[in-house]
C-alpha positions as CSV (number, residue, x, y, z in Angstrom):
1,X,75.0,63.8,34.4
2,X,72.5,66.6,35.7
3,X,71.5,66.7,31.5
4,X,70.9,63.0,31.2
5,X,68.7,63.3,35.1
6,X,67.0,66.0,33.5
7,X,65.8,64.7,30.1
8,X,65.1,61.3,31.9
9,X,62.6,63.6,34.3
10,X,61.2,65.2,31.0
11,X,60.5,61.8,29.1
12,X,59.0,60.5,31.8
13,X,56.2,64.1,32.2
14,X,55.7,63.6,28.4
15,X,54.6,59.7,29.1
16,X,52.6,60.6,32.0
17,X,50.8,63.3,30.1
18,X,50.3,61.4,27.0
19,X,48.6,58.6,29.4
20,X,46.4,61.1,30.7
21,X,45.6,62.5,27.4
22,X,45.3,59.3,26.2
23,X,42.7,58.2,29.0
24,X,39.1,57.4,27.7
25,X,36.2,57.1,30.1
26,X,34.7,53.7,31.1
27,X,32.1,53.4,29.2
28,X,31.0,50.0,29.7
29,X,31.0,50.6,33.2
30,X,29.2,53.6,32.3
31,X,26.4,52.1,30.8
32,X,26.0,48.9,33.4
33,X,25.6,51.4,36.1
34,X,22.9,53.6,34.0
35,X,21.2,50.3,33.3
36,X,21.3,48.4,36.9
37,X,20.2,52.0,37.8
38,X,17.3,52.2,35.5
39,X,16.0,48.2,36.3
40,X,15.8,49.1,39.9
41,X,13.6,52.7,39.2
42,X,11.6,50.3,37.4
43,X,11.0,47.6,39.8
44,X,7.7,48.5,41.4
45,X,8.9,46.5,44.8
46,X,12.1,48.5,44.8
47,X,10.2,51.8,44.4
48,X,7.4,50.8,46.8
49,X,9.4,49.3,49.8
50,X,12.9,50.3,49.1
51,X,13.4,54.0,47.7
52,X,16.5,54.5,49.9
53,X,18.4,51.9,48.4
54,X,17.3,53.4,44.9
55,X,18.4,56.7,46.3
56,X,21.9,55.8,47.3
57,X,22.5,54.2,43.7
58,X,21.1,56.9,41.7
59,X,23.5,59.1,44.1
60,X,26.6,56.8,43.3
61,X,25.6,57.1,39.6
62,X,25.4,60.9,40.3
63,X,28.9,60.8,41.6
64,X,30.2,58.5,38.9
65,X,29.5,61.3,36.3
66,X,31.1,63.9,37.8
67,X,34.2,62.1,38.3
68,X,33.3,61.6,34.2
69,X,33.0,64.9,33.8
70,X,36.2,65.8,36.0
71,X,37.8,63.1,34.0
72,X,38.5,60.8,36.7
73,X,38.2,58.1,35.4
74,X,39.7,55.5,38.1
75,X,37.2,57.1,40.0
76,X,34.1,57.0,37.9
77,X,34.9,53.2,37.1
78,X,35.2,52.6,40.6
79,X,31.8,54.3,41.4
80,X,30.0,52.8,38.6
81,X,31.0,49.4,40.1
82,X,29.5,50.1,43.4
83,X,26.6,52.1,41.7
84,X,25.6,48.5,39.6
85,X,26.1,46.6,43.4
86,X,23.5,49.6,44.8
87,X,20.8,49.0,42.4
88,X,20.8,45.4,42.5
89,X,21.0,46.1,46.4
90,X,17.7,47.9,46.0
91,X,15.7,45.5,44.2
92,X,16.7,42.5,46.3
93,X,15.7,45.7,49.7
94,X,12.4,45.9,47.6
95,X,11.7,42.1,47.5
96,X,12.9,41.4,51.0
97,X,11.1,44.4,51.9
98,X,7.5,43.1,50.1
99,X,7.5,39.6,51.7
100,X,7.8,41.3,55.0
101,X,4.7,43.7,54.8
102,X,3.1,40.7,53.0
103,X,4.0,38.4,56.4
104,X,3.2,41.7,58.2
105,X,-0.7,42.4,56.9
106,X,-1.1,38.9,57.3
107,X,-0.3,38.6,60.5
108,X,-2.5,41.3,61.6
109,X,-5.6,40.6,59.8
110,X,-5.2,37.1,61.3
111,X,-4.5,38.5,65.4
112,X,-7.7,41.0,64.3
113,X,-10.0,37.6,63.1
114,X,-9.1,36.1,66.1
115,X,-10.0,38.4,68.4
116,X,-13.1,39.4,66.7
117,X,-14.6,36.0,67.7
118,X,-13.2,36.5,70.7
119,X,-15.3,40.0,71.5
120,X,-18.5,38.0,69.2
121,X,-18.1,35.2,72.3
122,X,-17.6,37.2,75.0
123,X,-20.7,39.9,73.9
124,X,-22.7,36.8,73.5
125,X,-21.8,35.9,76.9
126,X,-22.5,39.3,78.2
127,X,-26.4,38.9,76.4
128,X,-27.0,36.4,79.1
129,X,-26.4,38.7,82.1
130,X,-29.1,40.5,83.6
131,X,-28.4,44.3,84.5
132,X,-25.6,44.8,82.6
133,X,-24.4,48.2,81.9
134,X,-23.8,47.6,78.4
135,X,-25.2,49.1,75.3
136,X,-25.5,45.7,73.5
137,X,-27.0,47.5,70.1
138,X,-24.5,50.1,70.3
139,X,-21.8,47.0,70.8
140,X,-22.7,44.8,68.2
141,X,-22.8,47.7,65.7
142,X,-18.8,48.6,66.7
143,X,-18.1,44.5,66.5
144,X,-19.9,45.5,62.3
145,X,-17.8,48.2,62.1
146,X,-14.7,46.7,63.0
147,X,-15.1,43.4,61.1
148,X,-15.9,45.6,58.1
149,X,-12.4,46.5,58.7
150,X,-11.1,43.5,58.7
151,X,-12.6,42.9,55.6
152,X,-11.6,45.6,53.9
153,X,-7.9,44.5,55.0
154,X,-8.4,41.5,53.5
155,X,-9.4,42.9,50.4
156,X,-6.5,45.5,50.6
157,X,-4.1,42.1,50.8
158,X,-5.5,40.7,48.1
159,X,-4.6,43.7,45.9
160,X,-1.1,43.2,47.3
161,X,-1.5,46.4,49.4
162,X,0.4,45.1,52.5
163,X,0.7,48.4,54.2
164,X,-2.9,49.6,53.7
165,X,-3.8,45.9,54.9
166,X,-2.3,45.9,58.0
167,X,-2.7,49.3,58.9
168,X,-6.5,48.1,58.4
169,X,-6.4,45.0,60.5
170,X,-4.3,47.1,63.3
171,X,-7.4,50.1,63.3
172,X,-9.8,46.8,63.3
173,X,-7.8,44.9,66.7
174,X,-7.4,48.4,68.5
175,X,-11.2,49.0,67.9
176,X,-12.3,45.5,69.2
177,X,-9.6,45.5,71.6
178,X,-11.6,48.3,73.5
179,X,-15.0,47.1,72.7
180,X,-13.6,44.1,74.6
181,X,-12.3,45.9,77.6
182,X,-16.0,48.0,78.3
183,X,-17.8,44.2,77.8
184,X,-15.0,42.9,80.9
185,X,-16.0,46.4,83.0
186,X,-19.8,45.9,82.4
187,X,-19.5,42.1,83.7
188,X,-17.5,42.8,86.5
189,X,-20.2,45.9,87.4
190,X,-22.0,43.6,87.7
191,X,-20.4,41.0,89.4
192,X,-19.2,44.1,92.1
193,X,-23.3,44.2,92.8
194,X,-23.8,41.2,93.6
């Protein structure tokens, strides 16, 4: 009885060990998590506005060859699976990522337009009052400056270089934003005199 326990033990060793001899890598799996991996280095959007999502896959595919090279392959299958779902993760993070800079700049350059004519009207206004403690040359050469900006964000946008853009338009609203706030305290210095 103990022989027949004993050679069932060793028959079942030998087919366990002739499985894991037997075992052959996942190539396929392999090869779709090399490829998903290389589409997503090569998506400009994905590289631009998503490199953390690009790093976590080319990790996983990092991972997925050393359990290869450790030949576990359960493991390297199962890492090359989430490694294909990380790099398609990326370039949809890229995409998603774009349009939102894109809505971003726009917004910005059209907040900085807006209160450009704003500062235009009220400097305009601010012509009209005698004794005011303003600089006007000075002033309208800032108001330039900073619709230059704006300009320059525009052009930025156009060139799909949402980032640059906005920070443009932002530089551009901060600038008029003050020029707007010494107009106010020049009126109202006035105003106080009178």
């Amino acid at each position: 009885m103990k022989r027949n326990i004993l050679l069932g033990v060793l028959v079942v060793l030998a087919v366990a060990l002739m499985l894991a001899a037997c075992a052959k890598p996942p190539t396929e799996e392999i090869e779709a998590a090399n490829s998903a991996l290389a589409r997503a280095e090569a998506d400009k959007d994905a590289r631009d506005y998503a490199p953390e999502s690009i790093t976590r896959a080319k990790n996983l595919v990092d991972r997925m060859q050393a359990a290869v090279d450790a030949k576990e392959y359960d493991s390297a299958k199962s890492l090359a699976s989430e490694a294909v779902a990380a790099a398609e993760k990326a370039i949809k993070d890229g995409a998603a990522a774009k349009e939102k800079a894109k809505n971003d700049a726009s917004s910005a350059i059209s907040g900085a337009k807006s209160l450009l004519r704003e500062v235009e009207q009220s400097l305009s206004a601010a012509k009209n009052v005698r004794g005011i403690p303003l600089n006007i040359s000075t002033t309208e050469k800032e108001i330039s400056a900073a619709a230059q900006g704006i300009t320059a964000a525009e052009s930025d946008f156009t060139k799909a270089a949402y980032a640059t853009a906005q920070s443009k338009a932002q530089d551009a609203r901060s600038a008029l934003a003050g020029i707007q706030r010494r107009i106010a305290d020049a009126v109202q210095a006035v105003t106080r005199r009178k």
